[in-house]
N, C-alpha and C positions, 0 to 999 in steps of 0.2 A: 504494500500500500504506500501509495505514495506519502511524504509527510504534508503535516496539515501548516499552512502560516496565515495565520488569523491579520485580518486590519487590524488600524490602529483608532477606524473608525465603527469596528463591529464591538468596541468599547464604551460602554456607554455611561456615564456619571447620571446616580440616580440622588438628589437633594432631598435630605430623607429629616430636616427638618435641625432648629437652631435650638438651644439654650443659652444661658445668660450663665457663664461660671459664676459658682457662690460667693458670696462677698468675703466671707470667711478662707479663700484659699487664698494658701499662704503662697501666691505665686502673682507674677505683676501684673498680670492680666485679670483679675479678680475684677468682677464686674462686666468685662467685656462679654461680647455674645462668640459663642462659638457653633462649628456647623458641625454633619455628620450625615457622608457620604459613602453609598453603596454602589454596588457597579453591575450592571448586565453583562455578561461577555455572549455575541450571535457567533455560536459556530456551527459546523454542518449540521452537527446530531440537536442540533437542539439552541437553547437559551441557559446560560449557568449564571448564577448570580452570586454574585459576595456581599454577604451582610445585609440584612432583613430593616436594618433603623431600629428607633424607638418603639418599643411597643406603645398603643395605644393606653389611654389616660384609663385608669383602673382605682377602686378605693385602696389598695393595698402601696399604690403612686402618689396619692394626691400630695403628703408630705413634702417626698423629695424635689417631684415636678415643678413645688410652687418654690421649695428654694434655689432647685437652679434652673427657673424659670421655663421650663423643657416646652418647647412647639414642635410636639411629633405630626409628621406628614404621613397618609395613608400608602403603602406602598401599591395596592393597586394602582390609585388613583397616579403618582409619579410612574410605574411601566406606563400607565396607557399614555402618560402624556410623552413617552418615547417610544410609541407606536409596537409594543409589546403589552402583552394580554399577561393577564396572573397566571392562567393555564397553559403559555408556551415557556414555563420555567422547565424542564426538565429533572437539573439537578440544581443543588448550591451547597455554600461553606459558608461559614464565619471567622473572621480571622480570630474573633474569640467569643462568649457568651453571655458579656455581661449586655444590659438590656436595654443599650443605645446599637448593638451591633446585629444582637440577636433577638431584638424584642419582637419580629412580625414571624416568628419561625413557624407559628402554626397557624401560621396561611398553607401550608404545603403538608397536610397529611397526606402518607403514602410515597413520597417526593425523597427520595437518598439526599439527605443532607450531610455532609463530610466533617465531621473534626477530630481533633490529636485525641487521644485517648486521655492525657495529663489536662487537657480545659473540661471534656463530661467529666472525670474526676474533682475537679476543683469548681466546676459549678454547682456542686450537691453540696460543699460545705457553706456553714452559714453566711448570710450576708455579703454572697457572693452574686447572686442575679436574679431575676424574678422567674421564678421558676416554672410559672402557668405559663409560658410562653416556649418554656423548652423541653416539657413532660408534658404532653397533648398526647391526645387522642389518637392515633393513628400514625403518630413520628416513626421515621425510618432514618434512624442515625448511623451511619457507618463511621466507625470508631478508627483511627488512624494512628500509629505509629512509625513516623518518620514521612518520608517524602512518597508522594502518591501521584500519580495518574490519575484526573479525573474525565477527563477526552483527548483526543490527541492535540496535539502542542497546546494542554494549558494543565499544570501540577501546583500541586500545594508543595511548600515547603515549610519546616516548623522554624519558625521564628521567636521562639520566649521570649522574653526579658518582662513587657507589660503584665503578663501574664503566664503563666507555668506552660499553657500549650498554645499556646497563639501562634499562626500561621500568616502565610501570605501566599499571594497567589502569582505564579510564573509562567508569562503567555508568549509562544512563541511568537511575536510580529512581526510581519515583514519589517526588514532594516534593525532590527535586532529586540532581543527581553525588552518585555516592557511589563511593569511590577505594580502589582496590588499590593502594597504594602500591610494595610490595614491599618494597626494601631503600633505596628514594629519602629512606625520611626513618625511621627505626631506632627509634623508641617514640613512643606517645600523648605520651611525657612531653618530646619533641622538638619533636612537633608546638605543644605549647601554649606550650614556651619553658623550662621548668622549665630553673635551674642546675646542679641535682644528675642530670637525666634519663640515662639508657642513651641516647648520641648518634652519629652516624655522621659530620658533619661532620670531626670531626678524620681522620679515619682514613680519609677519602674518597682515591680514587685521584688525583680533581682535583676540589678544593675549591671552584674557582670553579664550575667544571658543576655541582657539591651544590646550588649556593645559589640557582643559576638555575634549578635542577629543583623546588626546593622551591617559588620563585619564583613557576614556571609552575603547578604543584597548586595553589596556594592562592588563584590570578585565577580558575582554573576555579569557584570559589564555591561549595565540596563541602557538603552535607551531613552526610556520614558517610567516617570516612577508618578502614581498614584499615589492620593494618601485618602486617609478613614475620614479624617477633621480637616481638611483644608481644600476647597474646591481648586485651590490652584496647585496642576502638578509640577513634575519638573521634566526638563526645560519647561519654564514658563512662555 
């Protein structure tokens, strides 16, 4: 079989809705609004998607929502407005599970959804995500340890540091990788080094896995790098 090279335009940015960081984070941008973006990838077999957004506003939310002001977008409603249906999803992943990334997951009963085996671990302990959103009815989780195939030219690979199994995603493009980062490296403005950037390194669960994940994306010799929280990628 011949090999598959996906565009760079069958990549689709889906705007999956803003918050307002709490005032109380101890970091400079406290107050500012921040975004949180999921991605369609159209390839032959189908539609694979990274990252579901926020779940929808729930009483077990209202707390947190009102303090970092959460404005979750329905993710049907953003596919269609990029000319994709909810039901030409095929497959999808999460780069991890807490509930700005995986909160729509059970839109897709029945639907293989992919993650490292160390995030379903660490999403079942406390105070880690909202968990009616990723123990539904009907989920079809395939559990992953280490680097995966999920159609031809597009694989996860595990990227820790934000979180114990957090992944990204690696699509063959024509003109070369281009990377779904997810949450592995937190803005354009991280990626190129900026002092003042939006950064996830401090606030990593474990900093040393951050640095090695960042490490590993940047040998791969990307093209074009996606991020979870900043509509702008790189090359900008």
């Amino acid at each position: 079989m011949a090999p598959v090279t996906i565009r760079a335009t069958d990549v689709v940015a889906l705007p999956m809705g803003e918050f307002t960081f709490a005032p109380d984070w101890p970091y400079p941008y406290a107050g500012q609004t921040g975004v949180v973006v999921a991605y369609a990838v159209r390839h032959p077999g189908g539609v694979f998607l990274f990252d579901t957004g926020f779940a929808a506003a729930a009483p077990d939310l209202v707390e947190f929502y009102a303090r970092w002001a959460v404005r979750p977008r329905d993710l049907a409603e953003v596919l269609g407005e990029a000319g994709i249906g909810i039901g030409d999803v095929t497959a999808l992943a999460n780069c991890h599970l807490h509930l700005d990334h995986a909160g729509q997951n059970d839109r897709f009963p029945g639907i293989p959804i992919h993650v490292q085996r160390l995030e379903w671990a660490a999403a079942h302990e406390p105070d880690y995500t909202f968990l009616e959103t990723i123990d539904f009815a009907g989920a079809s989780y395939e559990q992953l340890e280490g680097d995966h195939e999920v159609a031809p030219g597009i694989r996860l690979v595990p990227t820790p540091g934000h979180s114990p199994g957090h992944q990204s995603l690696v699509i063959d493009a024509a003109g070369g990788p281009l990377l779904l980062v997810g949450q592995a490296v937190y803005s354009h403005g991280e990626w190129i080094g900026l002092d003042d950037a939006r950064e996830g390194a401090s606030s990593a669960a474990d900093g040393q896995a951050y640095a090695s994940s960042v490490a590993r994306l940047r040998a791969l010799n990307p093209k074009r790098v996606l991020f979870g929280h900043d509509r702008r990628g790189w090359p900008s």
